[in-house]
N, C-alpha and C positions, 0 to 999 in steps of 0.2 A: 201771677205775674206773666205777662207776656212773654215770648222769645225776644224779640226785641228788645226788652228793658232789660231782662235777664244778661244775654250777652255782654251788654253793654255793662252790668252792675260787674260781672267775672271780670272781664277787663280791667275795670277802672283797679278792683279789688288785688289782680296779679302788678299792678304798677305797669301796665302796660299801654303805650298811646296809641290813635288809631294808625299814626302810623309805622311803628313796630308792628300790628298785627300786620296791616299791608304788604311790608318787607316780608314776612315772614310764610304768609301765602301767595305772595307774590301778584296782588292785587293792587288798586291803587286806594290811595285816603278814601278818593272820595265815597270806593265802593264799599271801605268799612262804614264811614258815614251813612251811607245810604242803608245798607241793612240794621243800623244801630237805630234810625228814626224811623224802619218802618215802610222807606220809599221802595226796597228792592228788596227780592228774595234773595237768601244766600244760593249760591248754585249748587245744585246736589252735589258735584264731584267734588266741592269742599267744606262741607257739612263735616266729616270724620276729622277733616284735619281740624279744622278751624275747632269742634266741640273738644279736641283732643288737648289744644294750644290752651284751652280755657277750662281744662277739666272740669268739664260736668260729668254729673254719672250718670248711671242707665235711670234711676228715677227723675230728675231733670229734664233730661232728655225725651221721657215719655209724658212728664207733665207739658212740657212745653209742646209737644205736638197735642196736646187733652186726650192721649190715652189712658192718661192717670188722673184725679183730681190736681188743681193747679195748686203747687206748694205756697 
C-alpha cells in the first residue's frame, strides 16, 4: 500500500475529516487533500506530528518509505 492511501485509510478509520486533521496541524483541507491523492508531499517538519495524529507504528512507517517490504 502506498503512503498515500495508507494515510488516508488511518484517517478515514480514526473518524477523522480532512478537515479535523487540517485544524489540527494547522494546515488547510486542501493540503490534506493534496497529500491524501498523491499531488504534494507532506512537509518533513510534519511528518512526526501528522504519523503521530494517525498512529502508525515504526513498521508502517518503514513500509511506507520501502525500507521494509510494503504490508
Amino acid at each position: 500500500m502506498k503512503l498515500y492511501e495508507l494515510i488516508k485509510q488511518k484517517r478515514e478509520n480514526k473518524r477523522l475529516t480532512q478537515e479535523d486533521v487540517a485544524q489540527i496541524l494547522n494546515v488547510t483541507r486542501q493540503s490534506v487533500q493534496n497529500w491524501e491523492n498523491n499531488k504534494r508531499a507532506i512537509p518533513n517538519e510534519l511528518l512526526a506530528e501528522y504519523f503521530s495524529l494517525l498512529e502508525f507504528n515504526a513498521h508502517e512507517v518503514l513500509s511506507a518509505f520501502d525500507f521494509l517490504e510494503n504490508i
